[in-house]
Structures are given as C-alpha cells and as structure tokens.
Predicted model as a PDB file, atoms N, CA, C, CB and O in Angstrom, pLDDT in the B-factor column:
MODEL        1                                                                  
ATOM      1  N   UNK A   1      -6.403 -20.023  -1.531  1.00 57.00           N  
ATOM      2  CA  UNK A   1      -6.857 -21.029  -2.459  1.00 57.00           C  
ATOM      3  C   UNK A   1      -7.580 -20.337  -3.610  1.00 57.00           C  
ATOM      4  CB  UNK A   1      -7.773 -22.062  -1.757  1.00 57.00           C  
ATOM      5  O   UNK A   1      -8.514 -19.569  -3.380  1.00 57.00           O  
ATOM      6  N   UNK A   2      -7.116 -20.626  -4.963  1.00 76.00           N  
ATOM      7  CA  UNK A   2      -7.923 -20.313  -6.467  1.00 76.00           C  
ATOM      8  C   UNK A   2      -8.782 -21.423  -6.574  1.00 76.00           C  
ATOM      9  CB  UNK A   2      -6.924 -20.237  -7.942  1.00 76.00           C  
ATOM     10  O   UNK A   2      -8.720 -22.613  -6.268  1.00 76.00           O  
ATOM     11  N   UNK A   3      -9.581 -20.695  -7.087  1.00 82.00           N  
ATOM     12  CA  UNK A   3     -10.697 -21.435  -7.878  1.00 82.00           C  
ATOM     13  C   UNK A   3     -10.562 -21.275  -9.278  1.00 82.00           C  
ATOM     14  CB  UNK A   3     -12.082 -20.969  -7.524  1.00 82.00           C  
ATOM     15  O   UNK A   3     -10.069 -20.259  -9.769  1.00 82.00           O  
ATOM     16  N   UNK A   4     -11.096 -22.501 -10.128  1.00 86.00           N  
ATOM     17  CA  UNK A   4     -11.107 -21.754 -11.763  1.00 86.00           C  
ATOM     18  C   UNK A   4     -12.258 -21.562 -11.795  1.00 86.00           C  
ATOM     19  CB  UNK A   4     -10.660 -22.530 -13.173  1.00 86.00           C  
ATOM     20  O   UNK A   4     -12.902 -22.504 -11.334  1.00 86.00           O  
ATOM     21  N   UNK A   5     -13.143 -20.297 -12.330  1.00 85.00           N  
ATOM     22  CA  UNK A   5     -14.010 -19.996 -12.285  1.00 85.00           C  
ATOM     23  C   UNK A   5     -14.636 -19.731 -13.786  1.00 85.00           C  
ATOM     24  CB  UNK A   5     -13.895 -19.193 -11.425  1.00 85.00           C  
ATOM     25  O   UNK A   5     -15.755 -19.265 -14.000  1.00 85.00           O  
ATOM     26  N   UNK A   6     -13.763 -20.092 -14.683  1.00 85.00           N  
ATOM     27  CA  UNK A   6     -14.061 -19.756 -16.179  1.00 85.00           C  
ATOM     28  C   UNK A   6     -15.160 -20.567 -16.493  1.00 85.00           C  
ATOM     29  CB  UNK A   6     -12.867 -20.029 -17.214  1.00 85.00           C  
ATOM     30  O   UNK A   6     -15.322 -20.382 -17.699  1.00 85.00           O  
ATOM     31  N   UNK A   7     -16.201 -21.541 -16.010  1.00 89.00           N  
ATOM     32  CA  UNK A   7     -17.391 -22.100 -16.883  1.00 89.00           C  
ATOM     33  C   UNK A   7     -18.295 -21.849 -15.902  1.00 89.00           C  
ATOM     34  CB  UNK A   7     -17.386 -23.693 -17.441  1.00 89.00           C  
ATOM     35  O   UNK A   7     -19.238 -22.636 -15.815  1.00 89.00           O  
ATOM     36  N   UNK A   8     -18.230 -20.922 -15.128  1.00 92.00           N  
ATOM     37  CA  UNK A   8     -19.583 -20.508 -13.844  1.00 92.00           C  
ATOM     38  C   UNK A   8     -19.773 -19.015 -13.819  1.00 92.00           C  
ATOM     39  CB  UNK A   8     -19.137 -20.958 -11.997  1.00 92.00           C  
ATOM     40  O   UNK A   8     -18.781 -18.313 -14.017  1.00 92.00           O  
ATOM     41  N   UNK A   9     -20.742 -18.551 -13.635  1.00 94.00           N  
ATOM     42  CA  UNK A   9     -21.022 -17.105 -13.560  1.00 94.00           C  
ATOM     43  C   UNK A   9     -20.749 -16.629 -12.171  1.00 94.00           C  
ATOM     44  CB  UNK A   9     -22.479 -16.779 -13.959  1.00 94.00           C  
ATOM     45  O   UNK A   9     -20.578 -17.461 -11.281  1.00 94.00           O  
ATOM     46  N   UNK A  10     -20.711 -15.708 -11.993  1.00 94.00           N  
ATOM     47  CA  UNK A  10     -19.730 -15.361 -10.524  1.00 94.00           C  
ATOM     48  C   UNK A  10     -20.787 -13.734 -10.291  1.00 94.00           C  
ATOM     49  CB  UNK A  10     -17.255 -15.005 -10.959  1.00 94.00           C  
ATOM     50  O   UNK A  10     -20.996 -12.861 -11.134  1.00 94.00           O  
ATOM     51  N   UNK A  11     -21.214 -13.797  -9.042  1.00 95.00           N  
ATOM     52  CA  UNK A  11     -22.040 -12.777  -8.486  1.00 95.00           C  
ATOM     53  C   UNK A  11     -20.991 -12.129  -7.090  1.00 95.00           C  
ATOM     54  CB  UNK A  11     -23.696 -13.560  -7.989  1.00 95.00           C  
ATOM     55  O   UNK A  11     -20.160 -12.621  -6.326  1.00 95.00           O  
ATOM     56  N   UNK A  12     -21.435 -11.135  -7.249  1.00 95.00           N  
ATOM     57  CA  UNK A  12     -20.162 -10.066  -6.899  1.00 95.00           C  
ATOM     58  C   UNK A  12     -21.739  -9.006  -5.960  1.00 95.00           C  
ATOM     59  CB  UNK A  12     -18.954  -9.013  -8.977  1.00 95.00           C  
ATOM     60  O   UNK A  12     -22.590  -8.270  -6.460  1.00 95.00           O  
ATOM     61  N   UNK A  13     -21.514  -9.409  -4.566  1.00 95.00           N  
ATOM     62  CA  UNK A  13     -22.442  -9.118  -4.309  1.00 95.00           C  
ATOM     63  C   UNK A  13     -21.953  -7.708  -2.359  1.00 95.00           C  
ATOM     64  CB  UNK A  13     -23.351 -10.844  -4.371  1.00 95.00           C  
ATOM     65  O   UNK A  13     -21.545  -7.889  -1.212  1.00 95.00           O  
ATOM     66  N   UNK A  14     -22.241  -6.920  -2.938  1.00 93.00           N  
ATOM     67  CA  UNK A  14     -21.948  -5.803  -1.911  1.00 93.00           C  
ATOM     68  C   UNK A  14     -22.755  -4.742  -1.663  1.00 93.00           C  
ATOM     69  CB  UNK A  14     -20.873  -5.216  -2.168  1.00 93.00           C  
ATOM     70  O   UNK A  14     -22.994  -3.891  -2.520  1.00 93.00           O  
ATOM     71  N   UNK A  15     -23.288  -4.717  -0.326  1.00 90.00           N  
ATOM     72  CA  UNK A  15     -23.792  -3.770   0.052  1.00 90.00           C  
ATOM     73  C   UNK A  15     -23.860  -2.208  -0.491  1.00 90.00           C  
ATOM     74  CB  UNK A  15     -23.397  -3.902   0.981  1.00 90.00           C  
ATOM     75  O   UNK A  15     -24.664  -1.623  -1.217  1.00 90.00           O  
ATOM     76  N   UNK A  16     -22.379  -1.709   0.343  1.00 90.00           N  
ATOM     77  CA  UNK A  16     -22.072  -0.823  -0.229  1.00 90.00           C  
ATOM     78  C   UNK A  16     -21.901  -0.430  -1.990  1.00 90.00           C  
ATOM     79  CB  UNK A  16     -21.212  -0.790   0.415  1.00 90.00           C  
ATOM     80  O   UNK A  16     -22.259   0.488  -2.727  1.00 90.00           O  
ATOM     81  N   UNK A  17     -21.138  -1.714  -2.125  1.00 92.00           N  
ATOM     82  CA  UNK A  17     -20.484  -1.882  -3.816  1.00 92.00           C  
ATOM     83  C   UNK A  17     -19.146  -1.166  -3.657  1.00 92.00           C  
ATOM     84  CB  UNK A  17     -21.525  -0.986  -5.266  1.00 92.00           C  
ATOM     85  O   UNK A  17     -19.033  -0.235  -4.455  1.00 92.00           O  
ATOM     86  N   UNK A  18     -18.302  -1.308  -3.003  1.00 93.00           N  
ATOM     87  CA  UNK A  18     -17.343  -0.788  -2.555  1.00 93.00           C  
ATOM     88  C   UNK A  18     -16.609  -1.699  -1.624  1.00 93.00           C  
ATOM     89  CB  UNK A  18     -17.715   0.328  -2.072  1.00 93.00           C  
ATOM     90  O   UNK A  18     -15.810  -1.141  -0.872  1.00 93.00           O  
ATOM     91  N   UNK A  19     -16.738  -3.069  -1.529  1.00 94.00           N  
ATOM     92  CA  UNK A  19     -16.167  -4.096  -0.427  1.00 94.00           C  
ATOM     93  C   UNK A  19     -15.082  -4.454  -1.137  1.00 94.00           C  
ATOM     94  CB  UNK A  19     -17.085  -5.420   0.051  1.00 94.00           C  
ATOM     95  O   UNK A  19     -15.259  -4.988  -2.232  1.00 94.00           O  
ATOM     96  N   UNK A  20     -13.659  -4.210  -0.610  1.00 95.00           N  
ATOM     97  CA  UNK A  20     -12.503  -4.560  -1.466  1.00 95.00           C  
ATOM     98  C   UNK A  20     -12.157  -5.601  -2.200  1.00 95.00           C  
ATOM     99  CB  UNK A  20     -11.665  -4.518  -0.924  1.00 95.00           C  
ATOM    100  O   UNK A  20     -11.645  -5.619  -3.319  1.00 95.00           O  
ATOM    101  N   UNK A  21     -12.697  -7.113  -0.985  1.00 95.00           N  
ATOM    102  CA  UNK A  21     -12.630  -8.196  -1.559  1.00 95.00           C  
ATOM    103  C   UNK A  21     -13.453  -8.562  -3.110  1.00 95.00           C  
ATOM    104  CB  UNK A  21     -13.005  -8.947  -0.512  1.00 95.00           C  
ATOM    105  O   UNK A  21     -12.878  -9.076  -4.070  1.00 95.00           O  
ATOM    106  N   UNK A  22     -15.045  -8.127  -3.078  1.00 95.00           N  
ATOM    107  CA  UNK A  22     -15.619  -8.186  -3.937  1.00 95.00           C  
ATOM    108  C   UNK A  22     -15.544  -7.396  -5.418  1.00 95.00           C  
ATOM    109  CB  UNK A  22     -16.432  -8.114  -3.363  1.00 95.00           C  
ATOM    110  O   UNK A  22     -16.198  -7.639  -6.433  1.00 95.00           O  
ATOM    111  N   UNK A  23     -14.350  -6.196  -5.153  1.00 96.00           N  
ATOM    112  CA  UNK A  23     -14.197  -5.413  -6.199  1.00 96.00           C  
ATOM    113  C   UNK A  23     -12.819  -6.313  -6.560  1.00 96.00           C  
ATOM    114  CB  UNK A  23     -14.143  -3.674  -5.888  1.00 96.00           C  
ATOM    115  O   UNK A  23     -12.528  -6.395  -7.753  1.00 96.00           O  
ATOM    116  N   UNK A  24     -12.296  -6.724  -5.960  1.00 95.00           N  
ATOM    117  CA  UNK A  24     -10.869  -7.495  -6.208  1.00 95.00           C  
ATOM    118  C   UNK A  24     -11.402  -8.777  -7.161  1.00 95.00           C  
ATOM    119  CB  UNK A  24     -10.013  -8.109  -4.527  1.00 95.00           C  
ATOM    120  O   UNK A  24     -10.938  -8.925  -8.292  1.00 95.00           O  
ATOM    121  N   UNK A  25     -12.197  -9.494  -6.729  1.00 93.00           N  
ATOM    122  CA  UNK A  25     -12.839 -10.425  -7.665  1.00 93.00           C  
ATOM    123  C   UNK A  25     -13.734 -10.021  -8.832  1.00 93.00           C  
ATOM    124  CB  UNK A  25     -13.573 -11.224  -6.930  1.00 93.00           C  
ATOM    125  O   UNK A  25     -13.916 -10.993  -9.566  1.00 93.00           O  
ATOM    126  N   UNK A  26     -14.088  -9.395  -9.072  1.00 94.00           N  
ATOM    127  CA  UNK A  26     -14.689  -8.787 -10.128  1.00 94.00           C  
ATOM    128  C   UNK A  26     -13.582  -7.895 -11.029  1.00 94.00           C  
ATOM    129  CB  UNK A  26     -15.859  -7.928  -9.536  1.00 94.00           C  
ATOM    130  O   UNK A  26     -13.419  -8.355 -12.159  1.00 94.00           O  
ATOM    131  N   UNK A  27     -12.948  -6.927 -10.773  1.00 94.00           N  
ATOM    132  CA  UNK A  27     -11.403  -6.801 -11.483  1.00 94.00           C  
ATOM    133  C   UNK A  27     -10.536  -7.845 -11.896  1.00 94.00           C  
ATOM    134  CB  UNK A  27     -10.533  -6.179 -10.660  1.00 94.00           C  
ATOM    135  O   UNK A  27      -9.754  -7.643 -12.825  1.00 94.00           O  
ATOM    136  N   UNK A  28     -10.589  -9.045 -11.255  1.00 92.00           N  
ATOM    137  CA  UNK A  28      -9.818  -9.870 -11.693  1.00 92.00           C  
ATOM    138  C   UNK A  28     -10.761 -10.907 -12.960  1.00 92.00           C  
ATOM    139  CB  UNK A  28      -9.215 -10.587 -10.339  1.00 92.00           C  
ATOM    140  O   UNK A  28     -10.304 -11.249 -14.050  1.00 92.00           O  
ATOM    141  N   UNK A  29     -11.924 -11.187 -12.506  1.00 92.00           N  
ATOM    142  CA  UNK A  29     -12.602 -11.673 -13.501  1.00 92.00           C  
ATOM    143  C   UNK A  29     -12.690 -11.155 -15.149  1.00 92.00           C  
ATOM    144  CB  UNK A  29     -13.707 -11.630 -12.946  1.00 92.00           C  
ATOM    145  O   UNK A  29     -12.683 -11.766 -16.218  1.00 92.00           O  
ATOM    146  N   UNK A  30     -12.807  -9.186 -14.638  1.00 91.00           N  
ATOM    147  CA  UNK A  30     -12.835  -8.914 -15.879  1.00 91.00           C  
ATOM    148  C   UNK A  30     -11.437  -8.583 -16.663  1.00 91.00           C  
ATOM    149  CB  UNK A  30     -13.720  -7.914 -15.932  1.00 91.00           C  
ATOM    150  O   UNK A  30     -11.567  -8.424 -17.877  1.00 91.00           O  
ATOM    151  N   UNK A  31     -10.654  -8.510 -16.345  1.00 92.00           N  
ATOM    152  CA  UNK A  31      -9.128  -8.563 -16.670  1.00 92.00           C  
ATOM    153  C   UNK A  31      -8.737  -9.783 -17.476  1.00 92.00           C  
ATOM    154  CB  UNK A  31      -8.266  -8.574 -15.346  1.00 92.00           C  
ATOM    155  O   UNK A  31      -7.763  -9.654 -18.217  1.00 92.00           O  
ATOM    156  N   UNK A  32      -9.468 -11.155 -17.427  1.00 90.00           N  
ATOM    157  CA  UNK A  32      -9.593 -12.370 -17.149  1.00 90.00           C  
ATOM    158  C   UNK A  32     -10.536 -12.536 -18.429  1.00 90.00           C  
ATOM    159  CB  UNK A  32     -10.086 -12.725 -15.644  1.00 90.00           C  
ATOM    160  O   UNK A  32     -10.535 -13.631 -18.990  1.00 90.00           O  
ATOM    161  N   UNK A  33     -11.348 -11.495 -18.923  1.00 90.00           N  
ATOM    162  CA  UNK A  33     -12.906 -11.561 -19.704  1.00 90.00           C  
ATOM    163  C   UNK A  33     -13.724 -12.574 -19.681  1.00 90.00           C  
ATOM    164  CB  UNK A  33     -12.886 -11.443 -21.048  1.00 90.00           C  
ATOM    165  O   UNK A  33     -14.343 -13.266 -20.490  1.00 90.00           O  
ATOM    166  N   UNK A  34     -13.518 -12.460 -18.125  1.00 88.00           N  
ATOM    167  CA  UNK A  34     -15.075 -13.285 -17.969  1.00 88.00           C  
ATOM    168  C   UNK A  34     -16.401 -12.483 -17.768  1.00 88.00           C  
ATOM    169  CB  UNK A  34     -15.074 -14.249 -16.625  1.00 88.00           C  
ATOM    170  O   UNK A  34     -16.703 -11.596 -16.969  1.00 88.00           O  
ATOM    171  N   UNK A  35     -17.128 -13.143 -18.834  1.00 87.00           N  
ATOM    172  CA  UNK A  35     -18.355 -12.009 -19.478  1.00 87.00           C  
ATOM    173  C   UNK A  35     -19.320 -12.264 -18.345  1.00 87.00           C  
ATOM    174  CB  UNK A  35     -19.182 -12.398 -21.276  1.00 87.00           C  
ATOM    175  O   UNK A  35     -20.347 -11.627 -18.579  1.00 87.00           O  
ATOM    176  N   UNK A  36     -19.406 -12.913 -17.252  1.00 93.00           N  
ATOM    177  CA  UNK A  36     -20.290 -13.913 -16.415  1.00 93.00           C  
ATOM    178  C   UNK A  36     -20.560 -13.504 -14.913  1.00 93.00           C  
ATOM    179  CB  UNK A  36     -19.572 -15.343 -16.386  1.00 93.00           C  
ATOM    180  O   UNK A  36     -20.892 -14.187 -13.943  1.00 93.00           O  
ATOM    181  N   UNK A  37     -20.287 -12.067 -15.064  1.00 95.00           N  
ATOM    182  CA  UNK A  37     -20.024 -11.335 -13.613  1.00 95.00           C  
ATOM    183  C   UNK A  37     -21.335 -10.580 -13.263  1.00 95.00           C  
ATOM    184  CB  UNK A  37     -18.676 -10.166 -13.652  1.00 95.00           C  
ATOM    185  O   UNK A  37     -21.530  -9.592 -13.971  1.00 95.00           O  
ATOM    186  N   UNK A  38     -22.432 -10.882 -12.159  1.00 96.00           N  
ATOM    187  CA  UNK A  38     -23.513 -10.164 -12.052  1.00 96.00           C  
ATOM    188  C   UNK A  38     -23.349  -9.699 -10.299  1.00 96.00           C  
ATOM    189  CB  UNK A  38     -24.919 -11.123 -12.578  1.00 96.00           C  
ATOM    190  O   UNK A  38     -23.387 -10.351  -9.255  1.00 96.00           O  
ATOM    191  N   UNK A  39     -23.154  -8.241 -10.618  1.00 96.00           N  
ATOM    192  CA  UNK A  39     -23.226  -7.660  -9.419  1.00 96.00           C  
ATOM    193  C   UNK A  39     -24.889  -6.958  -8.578  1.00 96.00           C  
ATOM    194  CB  UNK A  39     -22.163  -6.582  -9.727  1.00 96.00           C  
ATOM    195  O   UNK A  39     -25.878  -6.460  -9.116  1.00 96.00           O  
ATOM    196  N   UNK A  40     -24.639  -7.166  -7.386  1.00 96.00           N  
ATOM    197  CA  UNK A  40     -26.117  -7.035  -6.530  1.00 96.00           C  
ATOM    198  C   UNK A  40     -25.344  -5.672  -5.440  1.00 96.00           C  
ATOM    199  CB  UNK A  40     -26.778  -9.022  -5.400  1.00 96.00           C  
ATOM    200  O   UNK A  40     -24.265  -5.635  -4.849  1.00 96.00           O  
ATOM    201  N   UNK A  41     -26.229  -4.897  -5.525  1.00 94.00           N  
ATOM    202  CA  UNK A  41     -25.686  -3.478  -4.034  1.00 94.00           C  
ATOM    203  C   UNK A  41     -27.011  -2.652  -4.339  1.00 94.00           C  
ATOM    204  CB  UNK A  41     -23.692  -2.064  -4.379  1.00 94.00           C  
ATOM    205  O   UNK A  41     -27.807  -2.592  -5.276  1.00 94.00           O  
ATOM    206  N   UNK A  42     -26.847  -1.974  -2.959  1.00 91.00           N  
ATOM    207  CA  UNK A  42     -27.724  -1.318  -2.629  1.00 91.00           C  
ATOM    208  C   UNK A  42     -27.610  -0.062  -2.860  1.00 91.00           C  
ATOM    209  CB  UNK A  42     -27.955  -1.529  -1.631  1.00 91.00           C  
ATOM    210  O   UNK A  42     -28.320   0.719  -2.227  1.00 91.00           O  
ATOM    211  N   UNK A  43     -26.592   0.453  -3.920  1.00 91.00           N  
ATOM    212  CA  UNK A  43     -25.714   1.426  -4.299  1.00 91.00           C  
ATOM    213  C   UNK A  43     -25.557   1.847  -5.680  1.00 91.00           C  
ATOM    214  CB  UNK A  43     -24.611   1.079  -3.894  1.00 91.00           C  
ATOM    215  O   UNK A  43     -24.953   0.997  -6.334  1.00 91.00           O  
ATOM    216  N   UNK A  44     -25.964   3.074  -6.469  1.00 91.00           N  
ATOM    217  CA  UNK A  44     -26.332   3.200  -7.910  1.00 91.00           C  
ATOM    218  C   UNK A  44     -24.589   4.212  -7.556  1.00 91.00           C  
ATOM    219  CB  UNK A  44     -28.359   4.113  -8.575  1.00 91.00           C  
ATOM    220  O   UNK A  44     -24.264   4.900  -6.588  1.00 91.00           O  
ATOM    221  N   UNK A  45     -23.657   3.770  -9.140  1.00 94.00           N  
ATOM    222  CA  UNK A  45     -23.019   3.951  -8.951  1.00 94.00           C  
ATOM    223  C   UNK A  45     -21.607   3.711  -8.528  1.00 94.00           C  
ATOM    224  CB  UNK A  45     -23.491   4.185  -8.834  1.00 94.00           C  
ATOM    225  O   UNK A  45     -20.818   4.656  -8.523  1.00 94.00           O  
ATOM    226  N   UNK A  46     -21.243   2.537  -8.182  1.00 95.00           N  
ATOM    227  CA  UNK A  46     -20.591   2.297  -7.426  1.00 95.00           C  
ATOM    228  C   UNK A  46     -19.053   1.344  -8.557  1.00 95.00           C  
ATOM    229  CB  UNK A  46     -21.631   1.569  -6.240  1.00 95.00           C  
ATOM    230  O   UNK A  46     -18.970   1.069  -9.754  1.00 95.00           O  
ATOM    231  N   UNK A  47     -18.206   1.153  -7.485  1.00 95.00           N  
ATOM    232  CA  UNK A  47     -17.003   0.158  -8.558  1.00 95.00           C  
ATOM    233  C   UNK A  47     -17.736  -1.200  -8.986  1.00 95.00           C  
ATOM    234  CB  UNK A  47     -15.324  -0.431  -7.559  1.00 95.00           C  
ATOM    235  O   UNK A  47     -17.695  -1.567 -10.160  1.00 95.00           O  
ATOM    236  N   UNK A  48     -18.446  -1.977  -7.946  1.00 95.00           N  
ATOM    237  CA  UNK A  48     -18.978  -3.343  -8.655  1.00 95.00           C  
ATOM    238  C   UNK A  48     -19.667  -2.918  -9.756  1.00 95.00           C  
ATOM    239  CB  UNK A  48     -19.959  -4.292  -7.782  1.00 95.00           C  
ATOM    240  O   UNK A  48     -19.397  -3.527 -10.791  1.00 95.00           O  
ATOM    241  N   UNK A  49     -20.622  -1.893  -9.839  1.00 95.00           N  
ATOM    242  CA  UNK A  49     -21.436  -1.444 -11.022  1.00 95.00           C  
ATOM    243  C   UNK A  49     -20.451  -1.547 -12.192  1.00 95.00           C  
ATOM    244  CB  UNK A  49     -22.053   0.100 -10.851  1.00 95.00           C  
ATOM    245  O   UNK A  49     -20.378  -2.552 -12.899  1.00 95.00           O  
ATOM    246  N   UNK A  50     -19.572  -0.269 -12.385  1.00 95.00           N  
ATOM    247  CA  UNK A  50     -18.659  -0.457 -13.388  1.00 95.00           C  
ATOM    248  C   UNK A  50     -17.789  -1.800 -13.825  1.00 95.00           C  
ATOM    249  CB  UNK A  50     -17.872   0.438 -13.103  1.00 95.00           C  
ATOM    250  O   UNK A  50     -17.597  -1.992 -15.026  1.00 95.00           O  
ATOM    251  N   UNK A  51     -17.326  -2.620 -12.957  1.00 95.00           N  
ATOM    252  CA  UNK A  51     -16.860  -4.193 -13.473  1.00 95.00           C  
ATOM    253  C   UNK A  51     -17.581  -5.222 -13.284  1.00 95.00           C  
ATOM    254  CB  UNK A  51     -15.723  -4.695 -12.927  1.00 95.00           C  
ATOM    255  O   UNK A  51     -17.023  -6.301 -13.483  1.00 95.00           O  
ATOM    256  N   UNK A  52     -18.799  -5.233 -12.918  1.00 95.00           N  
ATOM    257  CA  UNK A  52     -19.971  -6.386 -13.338  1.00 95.00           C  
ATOM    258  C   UNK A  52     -20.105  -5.842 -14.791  1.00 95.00           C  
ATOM    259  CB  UNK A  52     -21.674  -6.375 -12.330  1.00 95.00           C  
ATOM    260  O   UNK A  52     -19.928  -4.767 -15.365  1.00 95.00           O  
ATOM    261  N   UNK A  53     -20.617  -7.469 -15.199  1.00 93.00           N  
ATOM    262  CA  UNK A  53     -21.369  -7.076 -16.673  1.00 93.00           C  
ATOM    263  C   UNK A  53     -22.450  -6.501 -16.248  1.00 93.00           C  
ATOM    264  CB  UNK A  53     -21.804  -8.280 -17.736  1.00 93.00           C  
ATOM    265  O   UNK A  53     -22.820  -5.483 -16.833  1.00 93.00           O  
ATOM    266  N   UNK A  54     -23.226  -7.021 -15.113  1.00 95.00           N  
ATOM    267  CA  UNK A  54     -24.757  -6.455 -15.205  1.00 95.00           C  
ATOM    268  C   UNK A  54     -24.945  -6.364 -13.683  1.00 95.00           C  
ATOM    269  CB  UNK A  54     -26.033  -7.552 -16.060  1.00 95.00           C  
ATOM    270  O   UNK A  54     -24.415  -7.117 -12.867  1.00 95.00           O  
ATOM    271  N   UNK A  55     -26.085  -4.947 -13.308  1.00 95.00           N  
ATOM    272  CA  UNK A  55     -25.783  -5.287 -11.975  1.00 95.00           C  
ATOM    273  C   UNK A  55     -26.863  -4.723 -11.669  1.00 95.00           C  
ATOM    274  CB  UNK A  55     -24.530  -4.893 -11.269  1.00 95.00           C  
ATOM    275  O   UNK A  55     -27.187  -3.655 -12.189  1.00 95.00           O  
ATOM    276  N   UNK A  56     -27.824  -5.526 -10.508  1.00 95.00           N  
ATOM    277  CA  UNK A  56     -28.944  -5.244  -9.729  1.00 95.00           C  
ATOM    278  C   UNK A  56     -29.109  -4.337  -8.703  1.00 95.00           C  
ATOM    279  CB  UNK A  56     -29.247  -6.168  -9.276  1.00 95.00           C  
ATOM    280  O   UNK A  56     -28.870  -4.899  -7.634  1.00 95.00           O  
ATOM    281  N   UNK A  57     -29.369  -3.353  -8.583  1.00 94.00           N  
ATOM    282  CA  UNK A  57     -29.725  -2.252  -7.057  1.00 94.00           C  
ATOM    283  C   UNK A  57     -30.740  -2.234  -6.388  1.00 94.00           C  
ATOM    284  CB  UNK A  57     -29.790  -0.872  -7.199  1.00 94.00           C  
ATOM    285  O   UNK A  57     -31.706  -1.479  -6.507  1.00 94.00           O  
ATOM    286  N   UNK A  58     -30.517  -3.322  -5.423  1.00 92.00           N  
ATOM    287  CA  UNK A  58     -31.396  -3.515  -4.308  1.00 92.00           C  
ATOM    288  C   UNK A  58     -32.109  -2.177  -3.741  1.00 92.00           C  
ATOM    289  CB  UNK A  58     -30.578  -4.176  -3.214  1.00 92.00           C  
ATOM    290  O   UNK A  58     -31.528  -1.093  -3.692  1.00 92.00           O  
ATOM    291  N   UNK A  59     -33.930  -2.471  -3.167  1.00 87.00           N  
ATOM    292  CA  UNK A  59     -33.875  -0.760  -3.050  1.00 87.00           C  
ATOM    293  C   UNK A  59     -33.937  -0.707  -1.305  1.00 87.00           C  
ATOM    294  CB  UNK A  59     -35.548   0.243  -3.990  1.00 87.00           C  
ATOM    295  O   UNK A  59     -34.728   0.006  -0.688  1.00 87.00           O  
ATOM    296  N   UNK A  60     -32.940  -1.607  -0.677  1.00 76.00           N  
ATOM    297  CA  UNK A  60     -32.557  -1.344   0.723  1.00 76.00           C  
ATOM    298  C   UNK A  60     -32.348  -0.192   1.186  1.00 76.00           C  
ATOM    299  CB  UNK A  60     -31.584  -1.885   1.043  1.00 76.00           C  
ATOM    300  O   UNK A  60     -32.679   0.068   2.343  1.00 76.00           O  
ATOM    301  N   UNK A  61     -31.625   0.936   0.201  1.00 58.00           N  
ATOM    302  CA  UNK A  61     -31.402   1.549   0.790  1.00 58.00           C  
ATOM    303  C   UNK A  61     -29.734   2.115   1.445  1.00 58.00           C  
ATOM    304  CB  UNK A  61     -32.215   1.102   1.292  1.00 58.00           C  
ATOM    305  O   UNK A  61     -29.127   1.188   1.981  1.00 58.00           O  
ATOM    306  N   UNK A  62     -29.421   2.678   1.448  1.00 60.00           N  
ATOM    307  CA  UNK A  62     -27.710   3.334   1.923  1.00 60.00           C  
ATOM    308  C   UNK A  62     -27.636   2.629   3.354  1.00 60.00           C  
ATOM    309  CB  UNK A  62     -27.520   5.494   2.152  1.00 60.00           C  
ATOM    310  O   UNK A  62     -28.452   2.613   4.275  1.00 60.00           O  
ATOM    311  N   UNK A  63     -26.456   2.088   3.226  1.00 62.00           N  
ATOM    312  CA  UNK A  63     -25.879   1.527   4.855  1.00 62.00           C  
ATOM    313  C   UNK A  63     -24.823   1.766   4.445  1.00 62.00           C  
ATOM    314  CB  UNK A  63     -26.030  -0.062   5.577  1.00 62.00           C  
ATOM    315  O   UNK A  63     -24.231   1.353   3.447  1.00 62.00           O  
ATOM    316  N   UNK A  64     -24.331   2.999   5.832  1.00 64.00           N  
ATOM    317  CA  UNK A  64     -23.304   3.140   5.921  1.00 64.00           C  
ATOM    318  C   UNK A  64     -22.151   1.543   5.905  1.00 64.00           C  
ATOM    319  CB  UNK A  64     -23.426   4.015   7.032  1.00 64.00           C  
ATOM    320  O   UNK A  64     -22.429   0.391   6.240  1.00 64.00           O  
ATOM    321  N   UNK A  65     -20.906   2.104   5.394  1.00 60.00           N  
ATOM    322  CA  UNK A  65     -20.156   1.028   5.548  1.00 60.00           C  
ATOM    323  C   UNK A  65     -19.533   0.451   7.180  1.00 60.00           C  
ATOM    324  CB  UNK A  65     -19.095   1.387   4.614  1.00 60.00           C  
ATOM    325  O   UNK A  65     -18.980   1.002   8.132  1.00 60.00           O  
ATOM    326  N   UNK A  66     -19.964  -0.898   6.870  1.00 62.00           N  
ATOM    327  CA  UNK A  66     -19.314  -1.261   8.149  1.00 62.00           C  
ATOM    328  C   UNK A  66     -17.871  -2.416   8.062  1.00 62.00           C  
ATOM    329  CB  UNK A  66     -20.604  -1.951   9.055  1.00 62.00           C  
ATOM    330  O   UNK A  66     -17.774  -3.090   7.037  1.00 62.00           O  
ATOM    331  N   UNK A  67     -17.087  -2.537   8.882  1.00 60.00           N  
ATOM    332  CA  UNK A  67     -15.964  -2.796   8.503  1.00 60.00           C  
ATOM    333  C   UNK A  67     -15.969  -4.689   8.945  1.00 60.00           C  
ATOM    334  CB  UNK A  67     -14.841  -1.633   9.288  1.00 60.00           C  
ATOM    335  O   UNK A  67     -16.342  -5.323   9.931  1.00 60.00           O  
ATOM    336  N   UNK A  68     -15.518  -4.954   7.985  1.00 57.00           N  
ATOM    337  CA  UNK A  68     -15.698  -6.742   8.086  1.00 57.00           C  
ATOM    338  C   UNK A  68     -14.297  -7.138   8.770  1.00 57.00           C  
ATOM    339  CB  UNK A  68     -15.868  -7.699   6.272  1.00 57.00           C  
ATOM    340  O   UNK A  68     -14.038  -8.318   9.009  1.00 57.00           O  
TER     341      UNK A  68                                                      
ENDMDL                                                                          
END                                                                             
C-alpha cells in the first residue's frame, strides 16, 4: 500500500541509519523532491544523513545492527 505523502513531512528514523526500509523511503522521497524529510540515528554519517534534508544524532550511542 502507497501513501501520498507530498503535503506531510516524513521522519526517516534509524538506529543504525542504515535500515533498508527507511533508506528506501527517504531515496524515494528525495527522487520525488520532497524537501520534508527529517532523519533521527544514533549514527554521524550514515545514508539517512545524506538523503534527509536534516538530520538529528541521538547521543545513544552505536548499536550494533540487529536484524528486523
């Protein structure tokens, strides 16, 4: 199921910053130019970093990845 997501801001939110699903939605958003993408991880660096517009680094701390 799609959603249209073009008049809502969309948070792209991963631990690692490396969760496929969440990099898949955020690539597609920005492909899409939706300017409205705020990513959250505990991870400086990472793919959500580069395709969020803006993105918060929790200071949790490194967790290894665990598999969903």
């Amino acid at each position: 199921m799609e959603y249209n997501l073009k008049d809502y801001a969309v948070l792209a939110a991963s631990n690692s910053g490396q969760t496929k699903r969440v990099i898949r939605l955020a690539a597609n958003r920005k492909k899409e130019k939706h300017y409205a993408v705020i990513g959250i991880t505990a991870n400086h660096h990472t793919k959500v970093e580069t395709l969020a517009t803006g993105t918060h680094v929790i200071q949790s701390g490194k967790i290894d990845d665990v598999v969903a």
